[in-house]
C-alpha positions in Angstrom: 22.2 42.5 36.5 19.8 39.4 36.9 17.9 38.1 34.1 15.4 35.3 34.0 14.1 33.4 30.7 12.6 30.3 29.7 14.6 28.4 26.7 11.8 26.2 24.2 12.8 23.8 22.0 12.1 24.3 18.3 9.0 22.6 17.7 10.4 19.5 14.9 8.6 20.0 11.5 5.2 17.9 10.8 5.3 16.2 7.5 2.9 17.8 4.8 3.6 15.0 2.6 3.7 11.6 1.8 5.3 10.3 -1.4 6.0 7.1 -3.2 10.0 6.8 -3.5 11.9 4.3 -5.9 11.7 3.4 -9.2 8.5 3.2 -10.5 7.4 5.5 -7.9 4.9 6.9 -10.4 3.0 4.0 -11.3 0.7 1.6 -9.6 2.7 -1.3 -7.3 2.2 -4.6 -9.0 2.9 -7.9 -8.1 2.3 -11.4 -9.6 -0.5 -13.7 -6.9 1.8 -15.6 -4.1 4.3 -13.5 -4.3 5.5 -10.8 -1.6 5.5 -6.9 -2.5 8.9 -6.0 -1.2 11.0 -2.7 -0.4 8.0 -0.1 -0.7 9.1 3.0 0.9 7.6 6.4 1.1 9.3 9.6 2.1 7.6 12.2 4.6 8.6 16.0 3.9 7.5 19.5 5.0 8.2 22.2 2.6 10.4 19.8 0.6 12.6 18.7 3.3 12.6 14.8 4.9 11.1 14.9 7.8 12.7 12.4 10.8 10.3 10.6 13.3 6.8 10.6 11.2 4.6 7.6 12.3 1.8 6.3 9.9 -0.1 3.2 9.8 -0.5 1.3 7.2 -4.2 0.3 6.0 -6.0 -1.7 2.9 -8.8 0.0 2.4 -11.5 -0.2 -0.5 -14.6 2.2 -1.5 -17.9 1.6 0.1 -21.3 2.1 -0.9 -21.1 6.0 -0.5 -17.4 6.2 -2.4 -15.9 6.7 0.5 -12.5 4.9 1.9 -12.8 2.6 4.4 -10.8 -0.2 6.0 -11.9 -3.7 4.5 -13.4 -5.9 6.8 -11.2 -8.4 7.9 -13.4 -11.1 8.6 -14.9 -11.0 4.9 -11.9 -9.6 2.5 -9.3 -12.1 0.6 -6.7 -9.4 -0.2 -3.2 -8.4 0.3 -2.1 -9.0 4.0 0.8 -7.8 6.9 2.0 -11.2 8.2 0.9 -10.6 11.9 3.0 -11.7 15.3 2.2 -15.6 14.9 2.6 -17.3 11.9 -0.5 -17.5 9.3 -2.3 -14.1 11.1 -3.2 -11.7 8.6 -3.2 -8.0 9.6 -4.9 -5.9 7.1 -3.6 -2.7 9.2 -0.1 -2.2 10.8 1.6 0.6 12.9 5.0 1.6 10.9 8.5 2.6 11.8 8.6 5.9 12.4 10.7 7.7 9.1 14.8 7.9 9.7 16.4 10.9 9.5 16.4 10.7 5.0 12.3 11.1 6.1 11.8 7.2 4.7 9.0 5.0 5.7 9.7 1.4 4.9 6.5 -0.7 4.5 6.8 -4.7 5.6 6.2 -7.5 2.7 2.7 -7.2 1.7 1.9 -11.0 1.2 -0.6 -12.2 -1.6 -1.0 -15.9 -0.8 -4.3 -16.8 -1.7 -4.9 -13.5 -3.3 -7.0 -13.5 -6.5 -5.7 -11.1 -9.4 -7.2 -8.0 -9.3 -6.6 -4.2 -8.0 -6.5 -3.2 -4.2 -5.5 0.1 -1.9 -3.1 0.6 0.5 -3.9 3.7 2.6 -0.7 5.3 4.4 -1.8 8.2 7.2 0.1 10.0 9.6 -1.0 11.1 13.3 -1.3 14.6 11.6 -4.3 12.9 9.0 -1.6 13.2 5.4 -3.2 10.6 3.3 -1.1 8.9 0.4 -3.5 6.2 -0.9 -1.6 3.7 -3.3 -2.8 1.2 -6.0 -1.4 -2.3 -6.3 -2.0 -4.7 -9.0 -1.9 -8.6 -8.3 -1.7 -10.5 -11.3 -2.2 -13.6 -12.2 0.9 -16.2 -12.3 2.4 -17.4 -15.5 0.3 -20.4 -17.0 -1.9 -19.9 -14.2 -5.0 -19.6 -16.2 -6.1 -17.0 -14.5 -6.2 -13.1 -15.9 -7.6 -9.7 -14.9 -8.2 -8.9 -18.2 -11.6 -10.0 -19.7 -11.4 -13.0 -21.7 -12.5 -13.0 -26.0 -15.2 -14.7 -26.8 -13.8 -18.0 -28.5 -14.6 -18.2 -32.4 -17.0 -21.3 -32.7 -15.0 -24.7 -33.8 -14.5 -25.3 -37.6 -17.1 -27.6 -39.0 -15.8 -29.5 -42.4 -17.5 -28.6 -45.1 -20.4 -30.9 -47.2 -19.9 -31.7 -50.4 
């Protein structure tokens, strides 16, 4: 008896997810202005399960006029930046490592030299279009005088009183 057949691969799962990882994971990423947001991962699953080999890209993005996401432009914006190939190039979109086998995506420093306090978006997509967008929150340094918060309205000076 002869038979003939054809043997296919299993096709390997497609992530359905994209999740912050870590502690903290549940609140926005914050940093203090001139220093570098460090060891951000996310984790890529399908049906629960880590999913190996996922490729996103990393973007910052920021509403436009119509509320929608778009990149910034990178000739205009003074946000967070990807240190590019040659030193002091600022890449506002990168191409990630795809996930390991645990499904987790490790983002590069996120540098905030130069970056005034004040919220921004990092949009994470995969070649299959999962979308985790993620809030960060530069502040400003210690004694900087600088704040995100709206400042009081001094009291007006003391004035001795007439007698």
């Amino acid at each position: 008896m002869n038979l003939t057949g054809t043997v296919t691969a299993k096709p390997a799962p497609v992530a359905d997810l994209l999740e912050r990882t870590g502690t903290g994971a549940d609140k926005p990423l914050e940093v203090v202005a001139g220093t570098p947001l460090k060891d951000v991962r996310v984790k890529a699953t399908a049906a629960g399960r880590p999913v190996a080999g996922t490729q996103a890209t990393a973007a910052l993005v920021e509403k436009n006029e119509a509320g929608a996401w778009v990149p910034v432009d990178p000739a205009k914006t003074k946000g967070p930046y990807f240190e590019g190939a040659k030193e002091g190039d600022k890449l506002f979109r990168v191409e990630l490592d795809p996930s390991g086998a645990d499904g987790v995506i490790a983002l590069p420093e996120l540098l905030t030299a130069d970056v005034a306090p004040g919220t921004y978006h990092l949009r994470l997509t995969t070649k299959e279009n999962v979308v985790l967008l993620l809030e960060l929150e530069v502040t400003a340094k210690a004694g900087s005088g600088e704040s995100t918060e709206p400042k009081a309205p001094e009291a007006p000076a003391a004035t001795p009183a007439r007698r």
